[in-house]
N, C-alpha and C positions, 0 to 999 in steps of 0.2 A: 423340533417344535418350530411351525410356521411362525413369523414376528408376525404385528400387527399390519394394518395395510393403511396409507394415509386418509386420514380422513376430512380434512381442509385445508387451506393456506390461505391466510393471512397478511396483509401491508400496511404498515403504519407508516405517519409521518412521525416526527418528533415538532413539537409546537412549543417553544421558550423553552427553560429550565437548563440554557447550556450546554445540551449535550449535541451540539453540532462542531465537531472542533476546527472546521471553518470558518464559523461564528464566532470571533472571538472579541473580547474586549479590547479598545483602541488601545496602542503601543506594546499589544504582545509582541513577541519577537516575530511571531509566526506572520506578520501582517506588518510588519517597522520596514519600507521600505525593501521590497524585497525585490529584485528583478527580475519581470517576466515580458509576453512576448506584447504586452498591453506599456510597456515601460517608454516607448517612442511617444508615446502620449501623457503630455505633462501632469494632464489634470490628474490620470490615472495611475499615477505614479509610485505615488507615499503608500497605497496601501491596494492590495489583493481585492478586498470587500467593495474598492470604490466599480471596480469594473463587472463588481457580479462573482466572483467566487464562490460565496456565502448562497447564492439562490434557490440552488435546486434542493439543498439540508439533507438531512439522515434519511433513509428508510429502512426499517427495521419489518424482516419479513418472519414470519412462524411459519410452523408445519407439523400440524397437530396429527397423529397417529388415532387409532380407533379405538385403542386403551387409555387415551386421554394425554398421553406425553407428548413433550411437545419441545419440538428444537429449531432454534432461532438463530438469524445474523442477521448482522447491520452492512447497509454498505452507502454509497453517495448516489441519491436518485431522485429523493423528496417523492414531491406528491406524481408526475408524469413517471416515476419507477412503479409508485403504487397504482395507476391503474396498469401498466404494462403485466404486473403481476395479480394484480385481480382479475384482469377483464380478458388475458392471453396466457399467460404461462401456467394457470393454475389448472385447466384443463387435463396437462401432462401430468401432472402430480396425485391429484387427487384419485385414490381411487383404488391405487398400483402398492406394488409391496415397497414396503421401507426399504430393501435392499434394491433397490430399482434403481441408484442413481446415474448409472453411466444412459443409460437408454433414455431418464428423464432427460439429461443433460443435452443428448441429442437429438431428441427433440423439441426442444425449447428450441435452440441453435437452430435447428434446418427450420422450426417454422415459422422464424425470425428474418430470415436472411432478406427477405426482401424490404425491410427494412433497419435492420439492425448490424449486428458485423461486428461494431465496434460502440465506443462509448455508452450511452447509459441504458442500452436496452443490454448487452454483455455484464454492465456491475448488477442489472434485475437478477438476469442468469445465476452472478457467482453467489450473489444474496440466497438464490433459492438453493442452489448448491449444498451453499455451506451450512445452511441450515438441515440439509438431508441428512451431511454429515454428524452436526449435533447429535439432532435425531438419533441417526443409528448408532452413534457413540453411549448415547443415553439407553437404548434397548437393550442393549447388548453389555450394559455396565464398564462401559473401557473407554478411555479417554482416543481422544481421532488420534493421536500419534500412534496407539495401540494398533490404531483398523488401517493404517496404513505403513503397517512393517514394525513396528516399534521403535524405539530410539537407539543412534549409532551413538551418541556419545552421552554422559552423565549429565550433562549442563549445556544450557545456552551461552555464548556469549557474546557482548552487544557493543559497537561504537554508538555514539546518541549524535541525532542531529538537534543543532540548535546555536543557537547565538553567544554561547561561552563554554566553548571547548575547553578551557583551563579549569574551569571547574569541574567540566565531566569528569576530565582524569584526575582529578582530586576524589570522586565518587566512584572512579575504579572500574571506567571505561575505557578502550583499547585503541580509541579513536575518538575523533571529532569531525562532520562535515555543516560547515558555516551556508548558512543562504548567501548568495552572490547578492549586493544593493545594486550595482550600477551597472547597465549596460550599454552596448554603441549609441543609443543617443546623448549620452551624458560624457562624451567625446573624454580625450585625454584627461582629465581630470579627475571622472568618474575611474577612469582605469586604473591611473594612480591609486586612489581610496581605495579601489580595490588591492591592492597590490601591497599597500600597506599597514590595512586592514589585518593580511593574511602576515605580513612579515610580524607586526605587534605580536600576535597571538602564539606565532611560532616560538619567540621570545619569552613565553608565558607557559610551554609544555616542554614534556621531556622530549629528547631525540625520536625515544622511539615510540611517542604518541604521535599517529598518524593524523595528516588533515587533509579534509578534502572540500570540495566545493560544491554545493548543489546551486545549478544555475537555471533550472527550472525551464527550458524552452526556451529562454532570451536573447542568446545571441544569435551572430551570422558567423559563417565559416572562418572571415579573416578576424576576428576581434577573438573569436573561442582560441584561436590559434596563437594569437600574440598574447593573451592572458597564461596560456598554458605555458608559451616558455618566458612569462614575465615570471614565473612563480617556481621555475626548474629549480633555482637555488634554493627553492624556501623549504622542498622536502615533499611536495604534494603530492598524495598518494593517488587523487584520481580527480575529473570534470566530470562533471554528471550533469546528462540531459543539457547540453548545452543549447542541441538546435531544435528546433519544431520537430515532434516525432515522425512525423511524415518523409523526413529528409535524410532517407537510407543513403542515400550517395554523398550528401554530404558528411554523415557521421563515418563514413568509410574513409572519407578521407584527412577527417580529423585525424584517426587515427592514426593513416602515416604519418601526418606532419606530426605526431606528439613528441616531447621529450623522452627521450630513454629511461625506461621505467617508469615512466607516469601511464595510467590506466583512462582508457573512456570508459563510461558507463552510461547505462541508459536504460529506459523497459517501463519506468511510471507508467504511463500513458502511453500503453501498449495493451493489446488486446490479442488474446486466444493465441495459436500455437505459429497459426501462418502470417501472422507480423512478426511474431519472434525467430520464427522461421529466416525469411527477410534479414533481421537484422545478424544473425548467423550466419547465414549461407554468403553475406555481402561482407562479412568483417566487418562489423559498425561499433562492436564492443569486446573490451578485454572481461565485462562482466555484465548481465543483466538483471537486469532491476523488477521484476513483477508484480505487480498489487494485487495480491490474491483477492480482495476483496473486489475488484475489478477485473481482471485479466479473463476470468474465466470461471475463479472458485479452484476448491482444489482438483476434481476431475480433470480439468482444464490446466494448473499448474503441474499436475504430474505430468501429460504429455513437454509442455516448456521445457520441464527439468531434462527430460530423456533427450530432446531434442540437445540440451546445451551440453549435458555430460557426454554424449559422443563426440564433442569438439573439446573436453576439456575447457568450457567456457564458465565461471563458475558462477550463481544461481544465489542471489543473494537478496529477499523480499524487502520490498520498499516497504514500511512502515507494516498496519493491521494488528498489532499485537497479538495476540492468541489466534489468529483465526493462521496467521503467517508461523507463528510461534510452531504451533501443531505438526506443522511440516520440514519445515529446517531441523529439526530435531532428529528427523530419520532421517536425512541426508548428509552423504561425507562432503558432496559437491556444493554443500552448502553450509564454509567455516565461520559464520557470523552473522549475527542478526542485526538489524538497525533497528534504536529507541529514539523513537522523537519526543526528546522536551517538551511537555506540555507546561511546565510553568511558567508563568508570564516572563520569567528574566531569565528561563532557561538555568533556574540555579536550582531545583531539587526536581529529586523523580518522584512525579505522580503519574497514575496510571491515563492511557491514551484517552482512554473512550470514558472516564468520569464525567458528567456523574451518571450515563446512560446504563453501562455496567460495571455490576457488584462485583465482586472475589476477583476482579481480572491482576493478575500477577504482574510483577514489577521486578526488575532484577535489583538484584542486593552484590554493590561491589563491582557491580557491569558485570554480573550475572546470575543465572536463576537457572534451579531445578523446578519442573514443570511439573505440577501434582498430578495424580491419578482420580481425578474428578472425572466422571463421565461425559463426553463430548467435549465441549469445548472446556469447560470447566467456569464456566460463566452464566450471572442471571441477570436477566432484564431488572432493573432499579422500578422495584413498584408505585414510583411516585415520578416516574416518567412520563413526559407529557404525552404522551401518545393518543393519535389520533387515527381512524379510520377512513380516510375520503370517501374510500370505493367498496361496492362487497359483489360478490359475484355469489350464484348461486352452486355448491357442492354441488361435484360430483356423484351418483350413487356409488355406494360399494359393490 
């Protein structure tokens, strides 16, 4: 029996009501002083928001089938994601059968290229993606870990990033990675606080609770480098994202100068299969970091993976909760998920994307078995500001 064939798509913004977690209230942890590549600039300093982080907000894409179902994701694009996907990508979609996704996927991608490649016309891309996959997860009554092999192991299990590691592993997390505050402008000083920052905390967990560092883009080659073996003693399990993603040669050579056993990582802010490519083919990482919600969506992360598991590079998604969740579930080359702290002190687990979506699951203990809800296993919050900018005219069937 044929599935139905799609028969619109859909872009929202999200307008108040919080559910940008971007947006956040002053002195969350997520926004206290964090170090990034805007940190050389004083005024820009204390918080993420002051330089524009927050701008561009949520977009929340649908793709309504002909039987009237209908499957959704969110990703970071705001309102210029929403005309990209009203006014261009919906073309490819509309019209074609729900099982269309790899052909939709490539042509978005080739008809993009001339302006797109990377950043926020790729997160429209993985938005529309991962909605297909909803979608078909929802037709076909199976959750996406189901439509893509099913699951290799019982459970997930998760380090949490956020600003008190001591307590994650109190909550029965496996790990901890702290936001870096200070970078090379904030000279010896800043390095110190960093440095003892990391020693306090190590003081505060067990041996074999892991810490690592997320530094978000902000340093240069010689500071990444002298943080890395200031912290050899302290037990740090990895630097992330240290340099500008752009700087494959540099992160290759982090790498040699690292302490023994200590890991780079990297792939946030990394796009589709031939950056990640790049950062493989150069040695730039002991693991890579992907945002499915950006990188590509999942069509897109399954090629990453294929590419990383041939090098034995292991494949560990930055944040996305369920949409990330989905996927690591069927992979062996992928032993652990990261939960970002969304509580303002980083002291309990609430879910990522509150209060945008419902039922979205939470590990218990630093970990979670993943239900057999159809697709994602998530719904839009009905009382989500949601807005339309743009509408394009469907497709015919």
């Amino acid at each position: 029996m044929a599935l139905p064939r799609i028969r619109e798509v859909r872009a929202y913004v999200v307008r108040g009501g919080g559910a940008d977690y971007h947006d956040q209230t002053t002195k969350h942890w997520i926004d206290d002083h964090v170090a990034t590549p805007m940190s050389r600039y004083p005024e820009y300093r204390e918080s993420r928001q002051a330089f524009g982080l927050n701008v561009l907000g949520t977009l929340v894409v649908e793709v309504e089938a002909d039987d009237g179902t209908v499957g959704f994701a969110t990703t970071t694009a705001g309102e210029p994601g929403a005309y990209i996907v009203e006014k261009h990508l919906a073309r490819f979609v509309e019209g074609g059968p729900a099982t269309s996704i790899e052909k939709i996927w490539d042509q978005m991608y080739a008809s993009t290229l001339f302006y797109g490649r990377k950043g926020i016309v790729v997160n429209c891309i993985s938005a529309v993606d991962l909605a297909l996959y909803d979608l078909l997860g929802k037709l076909r009554g199976e959750p996406v870990y189901a439509l893509l092999g099913g699951p290799v192991r019982d459970e997930l299990v998760f380090y949490a990033t956020g600003a008190r590691p001591d307590l994650a592993e109190k909550l029965g997390f496996i790990g901890g990675k702290l936001p870096l505050q200070h970078g090379p402008a904030e000279g010896p000083a800043g390095m110190q606080a960093n440095l003892d920052r990391l020693r306090s905390m190590r003081e505060r967990v067990s041996d074999d609770f892991f810490l690592a560092w997320d530094c978000w883009m902000s340093l240069d080659l010689d500071y990444a480098t002298r943080l890395a073996h200031g912290c050899a003693d302290l037990g740090l399990k990895w630097i992330e994202e240290a340099l500008p993603p752009d700087d494959y040669w540099g992160y290759a050579e982090l790498r040699r100068r690292m302490p023994t056993g200590m890991w780079v990582t990297t792939g946030e802010h990394e796009w589709t299969r031939y950056g990640f490519r790049l950062l493989l083919e150069m040695g730039c990482a002991d693991v890579i970091q992907p945002d499915v919600n950006w990188c590509g969506g999942i069509t897109e992360l399954i090629k990453i993976a294929a590419l990383a598991d041939a090098r034995a590079v292991p494949v560990i998604p930055h944040g996305s909760s369920v949409y990330s969740y989905h996927f690591v579930i069927t992979r062996q080359n992928s032993p652990f998920s990261e939960f970002l702290m969304m509580h303002p002190e980083a002291a309990e687990v609430v879910p990522m994307f509150h209060p945008l979506l419902l039922d979205e699951p939470v590990p218990a203990g630093g970990r979670l078995r993943l239900p057999e809800t159809p697709g994602f296993g998530v719904r839009l919050n009905p009382d989500a500001h949601l807005h339309r900018p743009y509408t394009h005219e469907p497709s015919a069937l």
